[in-house]
C-alpha positions in Angstrom: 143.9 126.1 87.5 142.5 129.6 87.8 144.2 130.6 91.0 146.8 132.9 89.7 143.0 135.6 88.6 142.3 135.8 92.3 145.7 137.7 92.7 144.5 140.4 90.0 144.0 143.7 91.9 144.6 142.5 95.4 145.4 144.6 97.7 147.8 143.1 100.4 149.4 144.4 103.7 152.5 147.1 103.5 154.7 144.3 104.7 154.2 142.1 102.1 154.2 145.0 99.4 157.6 145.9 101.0 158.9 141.8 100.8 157.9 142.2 96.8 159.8 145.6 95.9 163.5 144.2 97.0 163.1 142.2 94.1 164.3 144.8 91.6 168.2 143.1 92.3 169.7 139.9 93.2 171.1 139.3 96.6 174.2 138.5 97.4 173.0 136.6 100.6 171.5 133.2 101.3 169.5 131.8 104.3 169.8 128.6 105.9 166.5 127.5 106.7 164.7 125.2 108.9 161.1 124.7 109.9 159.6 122.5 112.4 156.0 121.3 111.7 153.5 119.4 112.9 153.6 116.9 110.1 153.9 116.7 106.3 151.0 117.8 104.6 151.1 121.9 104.0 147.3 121.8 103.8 146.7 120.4 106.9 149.8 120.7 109.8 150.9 124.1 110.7 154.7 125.3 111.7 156.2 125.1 115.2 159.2 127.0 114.4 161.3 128.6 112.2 165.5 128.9 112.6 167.5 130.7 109.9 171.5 131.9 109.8 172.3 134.3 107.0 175.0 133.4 104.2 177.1 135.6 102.8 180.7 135.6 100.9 181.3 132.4 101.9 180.6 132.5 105.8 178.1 132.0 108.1 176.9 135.2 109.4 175.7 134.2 113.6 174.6 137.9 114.4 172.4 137.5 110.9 170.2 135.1 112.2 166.3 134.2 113.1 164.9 132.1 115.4 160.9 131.6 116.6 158.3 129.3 118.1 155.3 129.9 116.4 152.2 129.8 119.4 150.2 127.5 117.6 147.2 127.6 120.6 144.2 126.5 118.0 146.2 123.4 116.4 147.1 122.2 119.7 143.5 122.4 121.3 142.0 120.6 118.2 144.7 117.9 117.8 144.8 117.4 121.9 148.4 118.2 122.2 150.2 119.7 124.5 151.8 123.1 125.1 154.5 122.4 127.1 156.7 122.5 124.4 155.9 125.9 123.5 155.7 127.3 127.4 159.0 125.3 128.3 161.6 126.9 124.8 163.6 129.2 125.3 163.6 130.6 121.8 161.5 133.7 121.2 157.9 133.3 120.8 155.2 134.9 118.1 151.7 134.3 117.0 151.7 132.8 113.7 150.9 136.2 111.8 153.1 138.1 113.4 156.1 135.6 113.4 155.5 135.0 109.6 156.0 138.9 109.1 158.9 139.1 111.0 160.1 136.2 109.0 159.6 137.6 105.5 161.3 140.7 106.7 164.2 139.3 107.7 164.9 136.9 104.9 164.2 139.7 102.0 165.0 139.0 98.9 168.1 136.1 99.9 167.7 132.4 98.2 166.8 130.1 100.7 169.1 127.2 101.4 167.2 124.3 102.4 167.1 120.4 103.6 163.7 119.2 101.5 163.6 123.0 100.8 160.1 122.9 98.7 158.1 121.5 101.6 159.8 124.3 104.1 158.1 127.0 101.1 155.3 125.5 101.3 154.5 125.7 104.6 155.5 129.2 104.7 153.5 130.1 101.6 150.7 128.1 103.1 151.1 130.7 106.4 151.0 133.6 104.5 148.2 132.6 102.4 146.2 132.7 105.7 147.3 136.4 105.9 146.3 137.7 102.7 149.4 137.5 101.2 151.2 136.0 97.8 153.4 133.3 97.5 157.8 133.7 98.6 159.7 135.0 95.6 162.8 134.0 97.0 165.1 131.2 95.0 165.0 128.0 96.8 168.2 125.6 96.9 168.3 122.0 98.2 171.4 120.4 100.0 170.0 117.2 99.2 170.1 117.9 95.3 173.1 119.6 95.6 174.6 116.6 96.9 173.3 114.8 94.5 174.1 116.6 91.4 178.2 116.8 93.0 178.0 112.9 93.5 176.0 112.3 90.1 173.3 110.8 91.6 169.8 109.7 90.3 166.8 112.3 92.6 165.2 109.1 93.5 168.5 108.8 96.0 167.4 110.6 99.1 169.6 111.2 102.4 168.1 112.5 106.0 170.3 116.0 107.2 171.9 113.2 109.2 173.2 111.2 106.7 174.3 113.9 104.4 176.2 115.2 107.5 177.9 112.0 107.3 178.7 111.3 103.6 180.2 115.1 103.9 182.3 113.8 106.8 180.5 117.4 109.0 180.7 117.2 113.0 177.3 114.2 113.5 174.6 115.6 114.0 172.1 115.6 117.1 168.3 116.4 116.4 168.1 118.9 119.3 167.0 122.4 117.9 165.6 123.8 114.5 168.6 126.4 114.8 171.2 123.2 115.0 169.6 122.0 112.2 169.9 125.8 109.8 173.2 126.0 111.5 174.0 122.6 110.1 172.5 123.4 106.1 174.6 126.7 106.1 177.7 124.5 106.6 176.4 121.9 104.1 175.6 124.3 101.8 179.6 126.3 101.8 180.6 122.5 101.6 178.3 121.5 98.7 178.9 124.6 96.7 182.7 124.7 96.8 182.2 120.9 95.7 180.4 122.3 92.8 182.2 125.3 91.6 179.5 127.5 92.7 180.5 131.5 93.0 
């Protein structure tokens, strides 16, 4: 109840310091996110990757874009899993720390455009709790709400990213990569808003 005292007088790391001063102005750019974990529960699974595309004036921005495999050594070992997955990708690879870092610099201050977007935050606030850090400033936005708000649906009425990507009549979608799947929410998303009037 008391958590937000043991922020008082903290003193966190330059990046993070850097993260809160764009804050002073709203962005004009979004970020399609999506983030593989190990499971559902923030407190106890751990992210395997991270995929991003930037957003901006309407288009989806590929040279504005982040991808990572976060090396998740520890959870592996203690859960018995294997690391193929994370020798065999392709994508580029960071130790949780420093892939979190390199995360929050890229995304700034952008909203974050997100499939169950809340859970996504909380693993990454989660991460950078481990770090020493606060919690992401960034607005969050949910295609799933969005849809559901154009369609006038109740928010007990919830769609997988596959099923959305059929009610919108988008290309189907094939679970292969976390990027696929942020490449997928940005178009969504430009769908979803124009549905809804959104500048």
């Amino acid at each position: 109840m008391l958590d937000w005292l043991k922020n008082i007088n903290k003193e966190y790391p330059d990046f993070w310091k850097v993260y809160l001063s764009k804050f002073d102005k709203r962005s004009p750019r979004s970020v399609a996110l999506s983030v593989t974990t190990t499971g559902h529960d923030y407190k106890k699974d751990v992210i395997l990757s991270i995929s991003a595309f930037g957003v901006m004036n309407d288009e989806i921005i590929i040279g504005d874009s982040y991808e990572v495999v976060l090396l998740q050594y520890v959870y592996n070992h203690d859960h018995h899993l294997s690391n193929e997955f994370i020798v065999e990708s392709k994508q580029p690879k960071a130790l949780e720390p420093d892939g979190i870092k390199a995360f929050v610099d890229y995304l700034g201050n952008a909203a974050i455009i997100g499939h169950r977007v809340n859970f996504d935050v909380e693993m990454i606030n989660a991460a950078l709790e481990k770090i020493h850090c606060g919690r992401l400033k960034n607005e969050a936005l949910d295609i799933e709400i969005m849809y559901q708000k154009w369609k006038d649906l109740n928010d007990d009425k919830h769609f997988t990213l596959a099923e959305l990507s059929a009610l919108l009549k988008m290309p189907a979608i094939e679970k292969v990569s976390a990027s696929e799947d942020a490449y997928s929410i940005a178009l969504m998303f430009l769908k979803l808003k124009s549905k809804l009037g959104l500048k």
